[in-house]
N, C-alpha and C positions, 0 to 999 in steps of 0.2 A: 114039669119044665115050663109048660106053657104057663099056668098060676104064677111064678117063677118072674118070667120075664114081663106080665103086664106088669106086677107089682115095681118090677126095674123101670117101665115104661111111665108107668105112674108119676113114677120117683124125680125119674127125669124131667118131666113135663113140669112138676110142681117146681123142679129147684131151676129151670129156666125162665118161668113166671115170676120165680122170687126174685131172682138177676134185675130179669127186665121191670120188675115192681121196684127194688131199691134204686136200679141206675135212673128211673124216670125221676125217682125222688129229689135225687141229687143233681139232676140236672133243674128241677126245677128250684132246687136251692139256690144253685148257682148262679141262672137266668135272673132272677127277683133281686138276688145280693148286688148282680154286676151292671145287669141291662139300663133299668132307671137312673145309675149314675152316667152312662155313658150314651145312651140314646135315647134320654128319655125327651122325645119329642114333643108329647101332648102337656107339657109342665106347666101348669098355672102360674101366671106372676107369684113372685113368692110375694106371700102376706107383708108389708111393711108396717111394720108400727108405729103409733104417732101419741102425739101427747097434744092437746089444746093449749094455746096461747090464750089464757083467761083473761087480759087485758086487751082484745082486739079481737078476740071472737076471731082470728082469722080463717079457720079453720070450717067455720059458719058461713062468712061471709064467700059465698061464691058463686058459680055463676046456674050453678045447681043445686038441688038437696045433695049435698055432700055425705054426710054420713053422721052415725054416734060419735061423739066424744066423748073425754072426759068431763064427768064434773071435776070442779077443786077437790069439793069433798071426797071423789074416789079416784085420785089423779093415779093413783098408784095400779090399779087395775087396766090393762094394756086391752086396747079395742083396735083391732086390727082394722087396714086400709083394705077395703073391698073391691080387688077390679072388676073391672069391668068388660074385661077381654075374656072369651071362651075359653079352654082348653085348645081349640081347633086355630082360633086366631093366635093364641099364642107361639101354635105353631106355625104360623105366614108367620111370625114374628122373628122368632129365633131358633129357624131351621138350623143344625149344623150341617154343615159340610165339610169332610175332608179337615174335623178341628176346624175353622171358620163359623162364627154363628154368622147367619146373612138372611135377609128376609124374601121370602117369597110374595109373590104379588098374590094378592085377594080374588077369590073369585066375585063375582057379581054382586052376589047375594051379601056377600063380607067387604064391598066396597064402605059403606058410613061408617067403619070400625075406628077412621081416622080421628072421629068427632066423637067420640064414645067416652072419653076421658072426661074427669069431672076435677075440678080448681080444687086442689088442698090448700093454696093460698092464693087469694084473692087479693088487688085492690080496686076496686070497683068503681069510687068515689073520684079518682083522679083529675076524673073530664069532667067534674059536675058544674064546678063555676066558672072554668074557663076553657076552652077548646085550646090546646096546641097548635101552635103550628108546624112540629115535629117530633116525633115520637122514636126512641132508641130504643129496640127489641134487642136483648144482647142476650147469647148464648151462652150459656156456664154453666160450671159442674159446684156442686156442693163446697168440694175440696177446694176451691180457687177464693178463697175469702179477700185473699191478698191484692188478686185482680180487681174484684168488686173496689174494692176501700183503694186504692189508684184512680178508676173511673169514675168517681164517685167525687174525688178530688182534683179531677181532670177533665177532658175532654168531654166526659159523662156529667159534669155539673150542670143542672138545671139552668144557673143564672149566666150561662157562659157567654150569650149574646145579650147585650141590655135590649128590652123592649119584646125579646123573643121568647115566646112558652115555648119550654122543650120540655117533653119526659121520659124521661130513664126506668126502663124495667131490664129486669136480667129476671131469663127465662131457665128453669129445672124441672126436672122428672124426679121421682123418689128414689131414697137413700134407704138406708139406717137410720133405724131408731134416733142414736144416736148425732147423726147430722142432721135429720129434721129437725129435731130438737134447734139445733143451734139454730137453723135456717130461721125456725117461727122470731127463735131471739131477735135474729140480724134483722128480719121483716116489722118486727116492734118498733126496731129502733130506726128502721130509715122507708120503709114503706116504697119497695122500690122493686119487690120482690113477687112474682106470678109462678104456681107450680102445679103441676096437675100428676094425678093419679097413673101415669107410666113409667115403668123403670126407667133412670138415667143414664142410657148405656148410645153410646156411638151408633149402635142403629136404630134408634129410638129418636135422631137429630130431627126427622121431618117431622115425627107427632109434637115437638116442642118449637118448630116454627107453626108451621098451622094450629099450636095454642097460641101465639104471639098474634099471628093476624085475626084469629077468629077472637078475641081478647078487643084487640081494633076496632072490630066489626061491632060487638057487642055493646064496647062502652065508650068508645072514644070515636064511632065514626065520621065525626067532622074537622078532623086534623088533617092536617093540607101534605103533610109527607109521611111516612113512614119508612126508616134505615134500621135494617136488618145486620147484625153483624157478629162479630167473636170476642171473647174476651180478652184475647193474645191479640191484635189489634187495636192497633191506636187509631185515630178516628181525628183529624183537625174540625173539630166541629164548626169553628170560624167559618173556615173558605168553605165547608161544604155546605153552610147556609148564605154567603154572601156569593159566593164564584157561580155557585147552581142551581140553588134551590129561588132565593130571589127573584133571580132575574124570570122564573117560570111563574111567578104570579101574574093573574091568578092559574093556579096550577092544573098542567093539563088531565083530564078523568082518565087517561090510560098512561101514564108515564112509569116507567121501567128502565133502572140504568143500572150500570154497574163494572167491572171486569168484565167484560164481553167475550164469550169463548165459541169459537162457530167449529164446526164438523167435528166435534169432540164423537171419540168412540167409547165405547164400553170396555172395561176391563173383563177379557175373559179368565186371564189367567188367576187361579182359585187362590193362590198364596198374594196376591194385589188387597190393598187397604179396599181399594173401590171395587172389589169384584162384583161383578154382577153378571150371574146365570143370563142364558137366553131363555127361560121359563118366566125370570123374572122382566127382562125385557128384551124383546127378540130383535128389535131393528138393531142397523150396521152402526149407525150414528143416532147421537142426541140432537135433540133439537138447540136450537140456541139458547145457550143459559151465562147466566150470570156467577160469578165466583158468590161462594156460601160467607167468605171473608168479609164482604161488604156490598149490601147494594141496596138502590135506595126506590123506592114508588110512591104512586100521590095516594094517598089516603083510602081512595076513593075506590083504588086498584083492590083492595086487601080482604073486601067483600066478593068480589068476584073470583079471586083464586081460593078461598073457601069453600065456596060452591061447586068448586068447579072440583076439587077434592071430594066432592060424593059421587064423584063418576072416573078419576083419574086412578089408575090404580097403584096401591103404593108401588114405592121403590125408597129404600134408606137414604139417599142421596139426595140430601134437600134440595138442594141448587137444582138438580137436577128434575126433583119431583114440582117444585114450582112451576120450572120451564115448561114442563109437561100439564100443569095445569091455566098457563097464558097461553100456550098452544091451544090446550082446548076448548079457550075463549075467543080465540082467532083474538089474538093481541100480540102484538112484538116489539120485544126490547129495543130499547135504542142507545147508540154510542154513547158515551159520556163527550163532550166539549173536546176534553183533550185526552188522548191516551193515557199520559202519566196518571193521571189523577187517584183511580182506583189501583192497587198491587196488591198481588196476593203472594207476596214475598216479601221480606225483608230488606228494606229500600236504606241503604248507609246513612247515617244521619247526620246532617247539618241544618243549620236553621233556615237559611233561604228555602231548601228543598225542598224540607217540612212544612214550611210555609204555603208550599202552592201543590201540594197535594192533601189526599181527603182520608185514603188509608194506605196503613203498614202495618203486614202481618208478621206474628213472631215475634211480638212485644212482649218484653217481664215487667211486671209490676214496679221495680225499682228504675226501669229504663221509659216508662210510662211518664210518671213525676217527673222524671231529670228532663225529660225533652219537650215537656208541657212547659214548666218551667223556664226552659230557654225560649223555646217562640214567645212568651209573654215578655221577656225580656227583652227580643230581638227583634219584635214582632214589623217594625216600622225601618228595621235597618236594611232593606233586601229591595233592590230598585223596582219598579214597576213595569 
């Protein structure tokens, strides 16, 4: 009996090990199948693929050793974009929360991460033979071609003031294969185009202003303004060089204007566009910042808020990461002249009105043309 029962005992013991041997299996099947699609936190930039512009080397041309490309001869073998971001920064990157991707602040050691990015398209040459006197950093996404080719033909034209160097760049992060592609094309053909090695995703906005000014710094730092703005805003580039900018020559070394917005709080609530954790920043209130839609500084400004980015820790909220970086220069914005001037809304249009402001946000491409168009027509009919 006793023989008997160890052999039951045996029997038992092995087929509970076997349980617990398959359910471990399967759970770790299940873990691997589901977890990395839904948490997977530590995710490397995905590889983006690129193709060389053999005609402008753009790809070469930058403001770093950028990377392999194609030859002609082997255009057809795909050489991946190498970031340059950790595993670990990736996740300061694009934590999710609650569904929400949103970025957490860097610790210390991860503070330069902001500067880490390397030019996949460059133009370098811009400021060689002649210094501007104003420089248009515009924000846009891949997909917006139609914006570009409006501003381009508008408010963004280079010769838009006689006598006056402006120059127009529209800033991007990477895409697809398949839209770098075109990007290199569109960058061929009008040389107007700065992009660097970070995904182009809505919290990725401040790594592509702090390429815009560190861009400034590098190769154009003796331009007497730099205007920050959106590509869904229209921009009277006229008044904003004659009503503002003008009259501050020679221009002040710390000037800072824009939409002025004081005791602005933080979004806590997790389903807000602007949410932002108390992890990522803890005070009640922001400091004083400027609308991301448009605002304008001396040149001169654009090296020091760079700088001051190796110590400021991020936050997705450019406007906001700027402010955070004048702040930590002990520098402060100042009014614009007159209230109207800067909106970050959708301002009705008529031509006098347009006339004597600087931006309006929420602009289509097709409503860009039409009302460029009219001030140039109406430009002298609106009293003084």
């Amino acid at each position: 009996m006793t023989r008997y029962r160890r052999c039951f005992l045996i029997s038992w013991r092995c087929s509970i090990m076997c349980i617990f041997l398959i359910g471990s299996i399967c759970f770790l099947g299940i873990y691997s199948f589901f977890i990395p699609k839904t948490f997977n936190y530590f995710a490397v930039l995905a590889k983006i693929k690129v193709k060389e512009n053999t005609d402008l080397s753009l790809m070469e041309r930058s403001a770093f050793p950028a990377k392999e490309y194609d030859k002609p001869e082997t255009a057809k073998k795909n050489i991946s974009v190498r970031s340059n971001v950790s595993s670990f920064k990736q996740f300061l990157l694009n934590r999710k929360v609650g569904g929400l991707t949103v970025n957490a602040a860097p610790f210390a050691s991860e503070l330069n991460y902001i500067q880490s990015f390397r030019f996949v398209i460059n133009e370098r040459d811009i400021c060689t033979e002649i210094t501007p006197f104003l420089i248009l950093l515009i924000a846009t996404k891949a997909d917006e071609k139609q914006h570009r080719e409006a501003i381009r033909k508008t408010w963004g034209n280079e010769s838009v003031v006689p006598g006056i160097k402006v120059v127009r760049l529209f800033m991007l992060g990477v895409n697809d294969k398949e839209k770098n592609e075109a990007l290199l094309r569109e960058s061929s053909q009008y040389h107007d185009i700065i992009q660097q090695d970070f995904l182009d995703t809505y919290k990725n906005l401040t790594l592509k202003t702090i390429m815009g000014l560190k861009w400034v710094t590098t190769y154009c730092g003796g331009a007497n303004f730099v205007m920050k703005t959106d590509s869904d805003v229209f921009v009277n580039t006229e008044y904003l060089i004659q009503r503002l900018l003008r009259p501050l020559m020679p221009p002040s070394q710390y000037y800072f204007t824009g939409y002025l917005i004081r005791n602005g709080q933080p979004h806590r609530h997790i389903e807000s566009k602007w949410y932002v954790p108390k992890e990522v920043y803890s005070a009640e209130r922001y400091p004083d910042f400027c609308s991301g839609t448009g605002y304008v500084l001396s040149g001169s400004l654009a090296a020091k808020i760079v700088n001051a980015s190796l110590k400021v820790k991020y936050i997705y909220l450019e406007d906001i990461y700027v402010a955070l970086c004048l702040e930590q220069e002990g520098i402060d914005m100042v009014p614009p002249p007159e209230n109207y001037l800067f909106n970050i809304y959708k301002v009705p249009f008529s031509p006098c009105t347009y006339n004597r402001l600087i931006t309006s946000h929420g602009i289509y491409p097709n409503e860009q043309i039409t009302y460029w168009e009219t001030l140039q027509s109406n430009k002298y009919d609106c009293g003084k």
